[in-house]
PDB file as gemmi writes it, atoms N, CA and C in Angstrom:
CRYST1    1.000    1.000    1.000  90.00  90.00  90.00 P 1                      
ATOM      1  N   UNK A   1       0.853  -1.173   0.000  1.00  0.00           N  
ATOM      2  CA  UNK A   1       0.000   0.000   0.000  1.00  0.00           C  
ATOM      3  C   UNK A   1       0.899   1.236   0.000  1.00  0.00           C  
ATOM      4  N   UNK A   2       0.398   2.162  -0.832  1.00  0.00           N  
ATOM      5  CA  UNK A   2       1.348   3.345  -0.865  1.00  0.00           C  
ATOM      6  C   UNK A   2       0.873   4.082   0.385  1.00  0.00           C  
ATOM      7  N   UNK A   3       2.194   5.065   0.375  1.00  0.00           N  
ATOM      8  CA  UNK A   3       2.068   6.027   1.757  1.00  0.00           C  
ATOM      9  C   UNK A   3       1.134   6.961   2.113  1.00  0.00           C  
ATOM     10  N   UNK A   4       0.421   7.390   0.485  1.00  0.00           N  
ATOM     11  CA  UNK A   4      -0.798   8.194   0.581  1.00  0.00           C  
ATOM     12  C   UNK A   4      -2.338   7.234   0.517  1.00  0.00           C  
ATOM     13  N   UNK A   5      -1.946   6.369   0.326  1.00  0.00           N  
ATOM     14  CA  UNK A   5      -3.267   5.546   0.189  1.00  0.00           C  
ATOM     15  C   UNK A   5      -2.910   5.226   1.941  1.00  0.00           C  
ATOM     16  N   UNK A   6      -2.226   4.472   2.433  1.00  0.00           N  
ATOM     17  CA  UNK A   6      -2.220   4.423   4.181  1.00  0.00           C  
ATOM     18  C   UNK A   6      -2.550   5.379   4.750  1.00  0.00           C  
ATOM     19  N   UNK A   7      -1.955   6.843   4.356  1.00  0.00           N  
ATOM     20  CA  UNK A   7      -2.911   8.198   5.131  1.00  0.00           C  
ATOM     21  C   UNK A   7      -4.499   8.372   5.457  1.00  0.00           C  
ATOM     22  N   UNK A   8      -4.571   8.088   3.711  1.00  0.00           N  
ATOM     23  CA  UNK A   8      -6.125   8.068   3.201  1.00  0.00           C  
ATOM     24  C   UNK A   8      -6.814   7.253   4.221  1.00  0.00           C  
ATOM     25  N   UNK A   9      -6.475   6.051   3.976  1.00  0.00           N  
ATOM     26  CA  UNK A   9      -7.283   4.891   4.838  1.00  0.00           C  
ATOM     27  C   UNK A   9      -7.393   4.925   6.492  1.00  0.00           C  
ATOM     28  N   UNK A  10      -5.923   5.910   6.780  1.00  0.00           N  
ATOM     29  CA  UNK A  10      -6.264   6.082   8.715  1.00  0.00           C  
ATOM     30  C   UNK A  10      -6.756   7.252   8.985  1.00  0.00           C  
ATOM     31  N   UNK A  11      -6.949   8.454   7.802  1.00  0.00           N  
ATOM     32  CA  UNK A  11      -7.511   9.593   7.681  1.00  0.00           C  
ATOM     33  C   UNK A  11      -9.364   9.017   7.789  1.00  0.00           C  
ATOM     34  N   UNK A  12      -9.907   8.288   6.777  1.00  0.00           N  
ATOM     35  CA  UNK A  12     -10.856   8.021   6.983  1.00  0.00           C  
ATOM     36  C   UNK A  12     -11.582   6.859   7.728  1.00  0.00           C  
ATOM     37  N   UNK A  13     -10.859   6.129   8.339  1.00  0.00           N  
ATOM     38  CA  UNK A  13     -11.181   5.044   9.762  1.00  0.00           C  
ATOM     39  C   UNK A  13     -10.850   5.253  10.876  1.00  0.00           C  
ATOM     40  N   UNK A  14     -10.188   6.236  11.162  1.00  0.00           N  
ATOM     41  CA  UNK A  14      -9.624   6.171  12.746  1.00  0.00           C  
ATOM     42  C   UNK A  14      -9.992   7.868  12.963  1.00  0.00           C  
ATOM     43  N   UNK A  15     -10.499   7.754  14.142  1.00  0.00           N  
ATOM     44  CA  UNK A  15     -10.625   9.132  14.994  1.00  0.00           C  
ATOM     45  C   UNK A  15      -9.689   9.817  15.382  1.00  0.00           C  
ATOM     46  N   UNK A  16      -9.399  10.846  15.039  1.00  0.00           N  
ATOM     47  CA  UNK A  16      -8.041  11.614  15.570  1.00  0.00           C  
ATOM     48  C   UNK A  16      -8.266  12.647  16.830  1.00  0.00           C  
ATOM     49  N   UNK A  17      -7.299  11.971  17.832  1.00  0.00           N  
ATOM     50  CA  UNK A  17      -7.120  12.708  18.914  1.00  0.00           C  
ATOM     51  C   UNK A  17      -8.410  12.854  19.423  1.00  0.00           C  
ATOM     52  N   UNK A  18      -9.137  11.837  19.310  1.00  0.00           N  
ATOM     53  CA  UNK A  18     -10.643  11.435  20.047  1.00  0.00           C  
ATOM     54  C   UNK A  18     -11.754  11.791  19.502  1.00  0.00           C  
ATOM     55  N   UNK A  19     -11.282  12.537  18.100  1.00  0.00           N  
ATOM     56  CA  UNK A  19     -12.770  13.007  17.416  1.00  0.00           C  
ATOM     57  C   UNK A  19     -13.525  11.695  16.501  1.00  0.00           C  
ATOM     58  N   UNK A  20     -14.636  12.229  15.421  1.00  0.00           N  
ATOM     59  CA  UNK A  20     -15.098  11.201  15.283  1.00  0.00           C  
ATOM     60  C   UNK A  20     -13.794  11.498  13.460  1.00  0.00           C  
ATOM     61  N   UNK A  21     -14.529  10.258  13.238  1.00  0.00           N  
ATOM     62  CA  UNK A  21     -13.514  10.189  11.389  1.00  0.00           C  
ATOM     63  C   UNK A  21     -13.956  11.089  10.738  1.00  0.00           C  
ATOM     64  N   UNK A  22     -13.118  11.262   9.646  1.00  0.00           N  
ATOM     65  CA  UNK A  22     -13.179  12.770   8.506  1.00  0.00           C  
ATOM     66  C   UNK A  22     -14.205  12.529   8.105  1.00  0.00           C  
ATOM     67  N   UNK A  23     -14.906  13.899   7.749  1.00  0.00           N  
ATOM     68  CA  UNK A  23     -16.216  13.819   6.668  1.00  0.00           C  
ATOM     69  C   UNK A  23     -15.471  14.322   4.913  1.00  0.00           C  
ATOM     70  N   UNK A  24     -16.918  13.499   4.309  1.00  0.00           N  
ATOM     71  CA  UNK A  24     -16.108  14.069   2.910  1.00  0.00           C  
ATOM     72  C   UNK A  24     -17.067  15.396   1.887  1.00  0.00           C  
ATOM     73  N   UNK A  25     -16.490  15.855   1.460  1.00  0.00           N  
ATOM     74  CA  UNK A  25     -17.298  17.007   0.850  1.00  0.00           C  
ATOM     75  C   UNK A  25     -16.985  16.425  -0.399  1.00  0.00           C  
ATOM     76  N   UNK A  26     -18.086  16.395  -1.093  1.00  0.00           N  
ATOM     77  CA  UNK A  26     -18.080  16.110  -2.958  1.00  0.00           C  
ATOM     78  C   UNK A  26     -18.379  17.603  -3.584  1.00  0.00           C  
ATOM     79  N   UNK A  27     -17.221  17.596  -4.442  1.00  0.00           N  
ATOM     80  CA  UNK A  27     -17.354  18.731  -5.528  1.00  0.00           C  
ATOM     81  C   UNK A  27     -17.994  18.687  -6.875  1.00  0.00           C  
ATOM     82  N   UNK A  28     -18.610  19.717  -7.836  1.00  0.00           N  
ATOM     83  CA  UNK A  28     -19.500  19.090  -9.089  1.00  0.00           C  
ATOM     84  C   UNK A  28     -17.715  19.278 -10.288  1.00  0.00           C  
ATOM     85  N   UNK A  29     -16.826  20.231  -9.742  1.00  0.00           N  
ATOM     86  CA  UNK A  29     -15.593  19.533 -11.101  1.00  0.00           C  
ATOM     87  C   UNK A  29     -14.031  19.894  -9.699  1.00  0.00           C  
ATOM     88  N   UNK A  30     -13.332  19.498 -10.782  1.00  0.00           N  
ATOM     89  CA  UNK A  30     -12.034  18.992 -10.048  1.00  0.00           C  
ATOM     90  C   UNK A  30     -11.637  20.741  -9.963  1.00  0.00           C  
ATOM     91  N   UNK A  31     -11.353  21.487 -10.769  1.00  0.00           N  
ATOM     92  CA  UNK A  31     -10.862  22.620 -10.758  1.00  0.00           C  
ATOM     93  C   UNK A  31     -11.317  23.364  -9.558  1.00  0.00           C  
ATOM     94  N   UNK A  32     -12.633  22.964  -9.207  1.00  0.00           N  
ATOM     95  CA  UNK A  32     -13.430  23.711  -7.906  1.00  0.00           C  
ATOM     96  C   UNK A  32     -12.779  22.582  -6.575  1.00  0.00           C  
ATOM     97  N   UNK A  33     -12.383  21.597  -7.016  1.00  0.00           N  
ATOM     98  CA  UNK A  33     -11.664  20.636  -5.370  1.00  0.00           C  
ATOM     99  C   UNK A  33     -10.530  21.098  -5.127  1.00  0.00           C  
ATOM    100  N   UNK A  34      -9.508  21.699  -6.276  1.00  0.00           N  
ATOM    101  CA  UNK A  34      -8.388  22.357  -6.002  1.00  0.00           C  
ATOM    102  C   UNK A  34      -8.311  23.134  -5.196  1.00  0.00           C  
ATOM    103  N   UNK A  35      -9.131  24.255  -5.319  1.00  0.00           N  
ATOM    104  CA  UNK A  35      -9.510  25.624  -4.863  1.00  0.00           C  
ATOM    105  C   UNK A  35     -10.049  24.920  -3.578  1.00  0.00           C  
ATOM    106  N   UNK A  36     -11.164  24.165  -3.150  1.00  0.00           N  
ATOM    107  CA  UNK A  36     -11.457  23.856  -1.999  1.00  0.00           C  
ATOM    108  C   UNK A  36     -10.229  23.276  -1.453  1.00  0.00           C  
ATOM    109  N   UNK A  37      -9.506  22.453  -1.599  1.00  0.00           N  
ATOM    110  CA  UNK A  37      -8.652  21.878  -1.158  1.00  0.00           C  
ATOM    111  C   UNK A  37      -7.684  23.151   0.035  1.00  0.00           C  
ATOM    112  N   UNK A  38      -7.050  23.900  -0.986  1.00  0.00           N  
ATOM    113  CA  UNK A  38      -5.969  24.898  -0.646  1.00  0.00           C  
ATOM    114  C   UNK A  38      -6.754  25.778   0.648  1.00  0.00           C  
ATOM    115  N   UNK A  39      -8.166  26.318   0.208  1.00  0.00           N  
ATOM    116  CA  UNK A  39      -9.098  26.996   1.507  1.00  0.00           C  
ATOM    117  C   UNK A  39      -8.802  26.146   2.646  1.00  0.00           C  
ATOM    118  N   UNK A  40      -9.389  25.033   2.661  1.00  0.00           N  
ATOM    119  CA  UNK A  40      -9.556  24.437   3.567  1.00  0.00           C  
ATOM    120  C   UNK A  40      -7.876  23.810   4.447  1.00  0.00           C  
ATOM    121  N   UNK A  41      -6.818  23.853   3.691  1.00  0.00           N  
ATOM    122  CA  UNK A  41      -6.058  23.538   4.267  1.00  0.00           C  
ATOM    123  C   UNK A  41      -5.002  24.937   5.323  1.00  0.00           C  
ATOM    124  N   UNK A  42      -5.678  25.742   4.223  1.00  0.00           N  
ATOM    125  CA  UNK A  42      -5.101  27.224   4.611  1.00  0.00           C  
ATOM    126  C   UNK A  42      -5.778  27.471   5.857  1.00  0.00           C  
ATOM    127  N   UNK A  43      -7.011  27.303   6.478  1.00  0.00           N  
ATOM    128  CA  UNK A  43      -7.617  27.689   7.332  1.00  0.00           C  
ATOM    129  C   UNK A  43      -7.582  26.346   8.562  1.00  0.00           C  
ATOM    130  N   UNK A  44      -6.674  25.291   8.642  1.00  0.00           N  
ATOM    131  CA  UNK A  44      -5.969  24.879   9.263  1.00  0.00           C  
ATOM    132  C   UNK A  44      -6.556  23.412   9.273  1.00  0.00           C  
ATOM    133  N   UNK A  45      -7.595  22.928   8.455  1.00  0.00           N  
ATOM    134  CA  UNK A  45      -8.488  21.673   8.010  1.00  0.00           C  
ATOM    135  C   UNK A  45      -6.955  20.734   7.572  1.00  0.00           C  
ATOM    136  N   UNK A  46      -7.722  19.793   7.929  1.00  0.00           N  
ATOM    137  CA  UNK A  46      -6.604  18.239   7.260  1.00  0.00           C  
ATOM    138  C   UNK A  46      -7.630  17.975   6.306  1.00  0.00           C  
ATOM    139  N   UNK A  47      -7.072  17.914   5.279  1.00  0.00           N  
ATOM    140  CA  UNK A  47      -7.653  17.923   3.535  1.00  0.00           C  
ATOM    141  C   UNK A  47      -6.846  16.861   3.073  1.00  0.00           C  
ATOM    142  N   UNK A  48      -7.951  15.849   2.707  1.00  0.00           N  
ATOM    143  CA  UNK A  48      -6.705  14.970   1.591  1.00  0.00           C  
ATOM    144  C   UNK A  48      -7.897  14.669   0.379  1.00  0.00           C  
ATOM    145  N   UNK A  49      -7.171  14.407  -0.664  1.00  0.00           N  
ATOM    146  CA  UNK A  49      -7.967  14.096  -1.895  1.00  0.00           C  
ATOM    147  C   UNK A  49      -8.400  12.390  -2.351  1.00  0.00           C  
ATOM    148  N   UNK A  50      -9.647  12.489  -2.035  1.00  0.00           N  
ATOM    149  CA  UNK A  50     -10.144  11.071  -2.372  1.00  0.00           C  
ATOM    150  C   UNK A  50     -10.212  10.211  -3.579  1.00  0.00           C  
ATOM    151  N   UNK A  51     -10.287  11.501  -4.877  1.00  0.00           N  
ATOM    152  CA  UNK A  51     -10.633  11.401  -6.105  1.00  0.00           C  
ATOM    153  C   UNK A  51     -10.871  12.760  -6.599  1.00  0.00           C  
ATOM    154  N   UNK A  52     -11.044  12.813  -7.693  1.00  0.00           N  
ATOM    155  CA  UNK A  52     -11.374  13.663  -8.738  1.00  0.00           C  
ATOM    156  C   UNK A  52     -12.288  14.717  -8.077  1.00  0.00           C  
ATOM    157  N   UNK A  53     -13.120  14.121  -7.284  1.00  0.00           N  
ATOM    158  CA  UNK A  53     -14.445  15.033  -6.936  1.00  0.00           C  
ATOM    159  C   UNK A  53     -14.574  15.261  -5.584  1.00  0.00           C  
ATOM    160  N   UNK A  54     -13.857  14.375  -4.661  1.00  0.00           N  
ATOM    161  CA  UNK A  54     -14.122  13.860  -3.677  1.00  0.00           C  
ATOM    162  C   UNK A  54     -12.892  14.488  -2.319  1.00  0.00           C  
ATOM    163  N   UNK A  55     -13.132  15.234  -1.177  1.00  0.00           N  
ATOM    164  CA  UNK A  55     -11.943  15.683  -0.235  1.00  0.00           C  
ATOM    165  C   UNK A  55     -12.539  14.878   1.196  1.00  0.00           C  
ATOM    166  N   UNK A  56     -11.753  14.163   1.793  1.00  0.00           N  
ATOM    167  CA  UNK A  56     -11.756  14.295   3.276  1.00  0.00           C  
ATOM    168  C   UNK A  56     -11.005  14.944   4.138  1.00  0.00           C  
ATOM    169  N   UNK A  57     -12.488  15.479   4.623  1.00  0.00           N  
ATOM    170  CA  UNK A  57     -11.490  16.534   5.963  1.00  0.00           C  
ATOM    171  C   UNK A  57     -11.748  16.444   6.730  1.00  0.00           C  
ATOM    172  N   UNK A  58     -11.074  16.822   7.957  1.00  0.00           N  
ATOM    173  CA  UNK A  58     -11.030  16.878   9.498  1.00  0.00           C  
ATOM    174  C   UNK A  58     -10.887  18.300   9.987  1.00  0.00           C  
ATOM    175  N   UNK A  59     -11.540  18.994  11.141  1.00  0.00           N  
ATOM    176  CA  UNK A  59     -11.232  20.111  11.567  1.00  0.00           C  
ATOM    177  C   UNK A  59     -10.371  20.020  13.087  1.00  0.00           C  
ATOM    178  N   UNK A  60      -9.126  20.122  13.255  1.00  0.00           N  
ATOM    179  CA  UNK A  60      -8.224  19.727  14.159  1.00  0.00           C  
ATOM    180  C   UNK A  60      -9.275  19.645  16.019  1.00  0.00           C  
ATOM    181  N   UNK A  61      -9.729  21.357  15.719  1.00  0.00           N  
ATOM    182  CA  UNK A  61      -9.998  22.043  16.711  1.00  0.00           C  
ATOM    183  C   UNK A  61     -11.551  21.455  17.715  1.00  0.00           C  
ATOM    184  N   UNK A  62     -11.944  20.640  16.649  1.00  0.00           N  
ATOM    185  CA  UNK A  62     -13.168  19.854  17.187  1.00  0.00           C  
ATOM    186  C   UNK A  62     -13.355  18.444  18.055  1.00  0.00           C  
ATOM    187  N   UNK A  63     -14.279  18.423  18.565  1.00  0.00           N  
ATOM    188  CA  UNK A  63     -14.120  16.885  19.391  1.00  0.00           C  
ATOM    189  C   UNK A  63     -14.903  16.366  19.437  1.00  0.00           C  
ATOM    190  N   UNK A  64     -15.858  16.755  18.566  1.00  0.00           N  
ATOM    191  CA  UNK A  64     -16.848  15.672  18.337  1.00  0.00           C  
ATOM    192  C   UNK A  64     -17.248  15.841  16.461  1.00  0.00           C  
ATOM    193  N   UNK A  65     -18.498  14.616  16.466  1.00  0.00           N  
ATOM    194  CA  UNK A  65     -18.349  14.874  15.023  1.00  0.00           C  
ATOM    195  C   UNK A  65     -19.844  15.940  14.480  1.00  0.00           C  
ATOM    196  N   UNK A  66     -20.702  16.390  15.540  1.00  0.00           N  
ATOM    197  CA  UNK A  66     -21.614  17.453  15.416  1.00  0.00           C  
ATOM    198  C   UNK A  66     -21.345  18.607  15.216  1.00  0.00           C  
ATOM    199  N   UNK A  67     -19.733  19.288  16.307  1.00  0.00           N  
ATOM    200  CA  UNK A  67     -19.333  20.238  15.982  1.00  0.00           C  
ATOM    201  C   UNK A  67     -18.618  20.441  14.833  1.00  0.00           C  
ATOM    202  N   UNK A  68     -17.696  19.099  14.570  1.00  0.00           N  
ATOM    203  CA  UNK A  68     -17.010  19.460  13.293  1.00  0.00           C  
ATOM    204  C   UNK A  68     -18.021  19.481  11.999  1.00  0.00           C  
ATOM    205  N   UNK A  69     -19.030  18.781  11.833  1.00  0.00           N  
ATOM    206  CA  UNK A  69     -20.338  19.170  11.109  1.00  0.00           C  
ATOM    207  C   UNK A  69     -20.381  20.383  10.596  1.00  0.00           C  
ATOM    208  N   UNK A  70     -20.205  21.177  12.163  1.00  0.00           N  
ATOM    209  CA  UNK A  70     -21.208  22.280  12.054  1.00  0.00           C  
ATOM    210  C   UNK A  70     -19.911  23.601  11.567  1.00  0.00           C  
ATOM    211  N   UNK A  71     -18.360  23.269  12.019  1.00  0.00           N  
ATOM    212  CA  UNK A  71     -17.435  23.877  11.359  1.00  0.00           C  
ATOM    213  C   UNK A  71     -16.891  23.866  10.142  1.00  0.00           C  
ATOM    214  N   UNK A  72     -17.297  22.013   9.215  1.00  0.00           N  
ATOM    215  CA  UNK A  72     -17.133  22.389   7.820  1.00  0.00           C  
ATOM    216  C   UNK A  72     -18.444  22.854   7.029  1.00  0.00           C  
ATOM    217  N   UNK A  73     -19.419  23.005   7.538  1.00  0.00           N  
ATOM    218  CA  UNK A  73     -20.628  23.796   7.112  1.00  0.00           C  
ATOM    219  C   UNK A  73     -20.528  25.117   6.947  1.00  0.00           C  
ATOM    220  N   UNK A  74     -20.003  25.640   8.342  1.00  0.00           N  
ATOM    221  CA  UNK A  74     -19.476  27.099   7.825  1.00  0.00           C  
ATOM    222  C   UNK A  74     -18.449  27.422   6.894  1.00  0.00           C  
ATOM    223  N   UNK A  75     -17.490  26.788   7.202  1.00  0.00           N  
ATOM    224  CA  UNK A  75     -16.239  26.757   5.854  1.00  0.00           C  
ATOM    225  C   UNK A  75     -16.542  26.628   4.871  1.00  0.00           C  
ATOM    226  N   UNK A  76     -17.770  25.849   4.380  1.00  0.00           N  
ATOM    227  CA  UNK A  76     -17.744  24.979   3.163  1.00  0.00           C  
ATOM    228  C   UNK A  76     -19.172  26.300   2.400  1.00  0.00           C  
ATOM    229  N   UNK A  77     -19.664  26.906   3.481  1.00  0.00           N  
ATOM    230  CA  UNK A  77     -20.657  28.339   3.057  1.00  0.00           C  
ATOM    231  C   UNK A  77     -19.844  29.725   2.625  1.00  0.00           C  
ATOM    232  N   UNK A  78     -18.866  29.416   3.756  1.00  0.00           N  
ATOM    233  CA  UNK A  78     -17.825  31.116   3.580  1.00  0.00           C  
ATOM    234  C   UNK A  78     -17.366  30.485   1.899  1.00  0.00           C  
ATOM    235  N   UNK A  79     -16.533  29.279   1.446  1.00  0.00           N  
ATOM    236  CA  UNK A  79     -16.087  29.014   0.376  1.00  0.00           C  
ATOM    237  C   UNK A  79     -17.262  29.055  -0.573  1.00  0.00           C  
ATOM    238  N   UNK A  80     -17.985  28.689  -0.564  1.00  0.00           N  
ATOM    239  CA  UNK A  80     -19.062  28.998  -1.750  1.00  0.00           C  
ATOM    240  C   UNK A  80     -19.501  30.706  -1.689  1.00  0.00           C  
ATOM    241  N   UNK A  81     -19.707  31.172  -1.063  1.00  0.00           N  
ATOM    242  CA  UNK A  81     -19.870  32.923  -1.018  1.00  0.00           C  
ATOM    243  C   UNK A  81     -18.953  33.312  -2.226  1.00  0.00           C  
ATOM    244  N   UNK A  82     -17.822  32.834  -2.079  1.00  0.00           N  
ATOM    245  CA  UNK A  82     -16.943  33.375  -2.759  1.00  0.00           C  
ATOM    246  C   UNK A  82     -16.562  32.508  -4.192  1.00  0.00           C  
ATOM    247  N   UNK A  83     -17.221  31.130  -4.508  1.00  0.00           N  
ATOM    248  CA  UNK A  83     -17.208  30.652  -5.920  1.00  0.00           C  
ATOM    249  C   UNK A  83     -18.877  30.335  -5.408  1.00  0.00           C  
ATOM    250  N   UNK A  84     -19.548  31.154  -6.336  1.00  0.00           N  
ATOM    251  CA  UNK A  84     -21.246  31.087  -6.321  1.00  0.00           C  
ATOM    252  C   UNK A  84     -21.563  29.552  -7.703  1.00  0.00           C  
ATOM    253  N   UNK A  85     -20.717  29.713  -8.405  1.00  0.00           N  
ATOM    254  CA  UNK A  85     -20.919  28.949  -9.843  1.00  0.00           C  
ATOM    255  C   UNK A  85     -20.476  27.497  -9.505  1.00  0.00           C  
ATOM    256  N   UNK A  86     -19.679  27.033  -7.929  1.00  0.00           N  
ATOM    257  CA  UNK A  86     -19.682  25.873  -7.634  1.00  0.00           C  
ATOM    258  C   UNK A  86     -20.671  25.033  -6.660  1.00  0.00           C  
ATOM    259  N   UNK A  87     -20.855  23.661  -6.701  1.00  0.00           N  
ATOM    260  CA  UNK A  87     -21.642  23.170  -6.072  1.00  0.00           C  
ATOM    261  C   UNK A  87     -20.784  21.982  -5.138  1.00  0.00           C  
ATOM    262  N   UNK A  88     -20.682  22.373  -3.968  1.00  0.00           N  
ATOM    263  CA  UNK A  88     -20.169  21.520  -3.094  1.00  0.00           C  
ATOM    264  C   UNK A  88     -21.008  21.108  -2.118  1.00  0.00           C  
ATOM    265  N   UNK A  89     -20.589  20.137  -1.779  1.00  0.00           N  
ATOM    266  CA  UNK A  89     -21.964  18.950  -1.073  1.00  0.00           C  
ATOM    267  C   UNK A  89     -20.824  18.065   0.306  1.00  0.00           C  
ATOM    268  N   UNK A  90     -21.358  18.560   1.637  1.00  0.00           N  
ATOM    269  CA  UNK A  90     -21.138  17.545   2.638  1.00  0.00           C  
ATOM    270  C   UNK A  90     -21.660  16.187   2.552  1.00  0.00           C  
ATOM    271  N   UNK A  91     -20.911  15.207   2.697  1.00  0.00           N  
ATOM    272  CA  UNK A  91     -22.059  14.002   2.312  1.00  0.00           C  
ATOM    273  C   UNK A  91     -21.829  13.502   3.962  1.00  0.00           C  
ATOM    274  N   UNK A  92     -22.737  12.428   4.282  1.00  0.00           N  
ATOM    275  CA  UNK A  92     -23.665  11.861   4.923  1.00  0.00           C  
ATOM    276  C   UNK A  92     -24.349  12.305   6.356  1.00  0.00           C  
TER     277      UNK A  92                                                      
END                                                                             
């Protein structure tokens, strides 16, 4: 297994530092996951790329998985304010 696919896989199964596992946000094109990507890492999110469309992130500062919910909701609103023509989607 490569070193980024092992990230990937303890990024999205294991709870970090007691929170719950990353959520993933789906993007409608890749050029708009870039741009999410860099926001979200700039503003101190653990961002990794799932696929083409696809980011899991974690918000360090959270400890549960309601609040971090409720912190990539705001992130993921402030980032659309500012690209209106993209469609990004928290999934589950």
């Amino acid at each position: 297994m490569s070193q980024a696919a092992a990230t990937r896989q303890s990024l999205s199964s294991t709870p970090m530092c007691g929170t719950s596992p990353a959520m993933q946000i789906h993007v409608d094109e890749q050029s708009h996951l870039d741009d999410l990507l860099a926001f979200l890492r700039k503003i101190g999110c653990i961002a990794l790329r799932v696929d083409g469309c696809t980011l899991e992130v974690h918000v360090p500062e959270t400890t549960n998985e309601r609040d971090e919910r409720l912190e990539l909701r705001a992130y993921l609103g402030s980032w659309q304010a500012r690209h209106p023509e993209a469609e990004a989607k928290l999934l589950g």
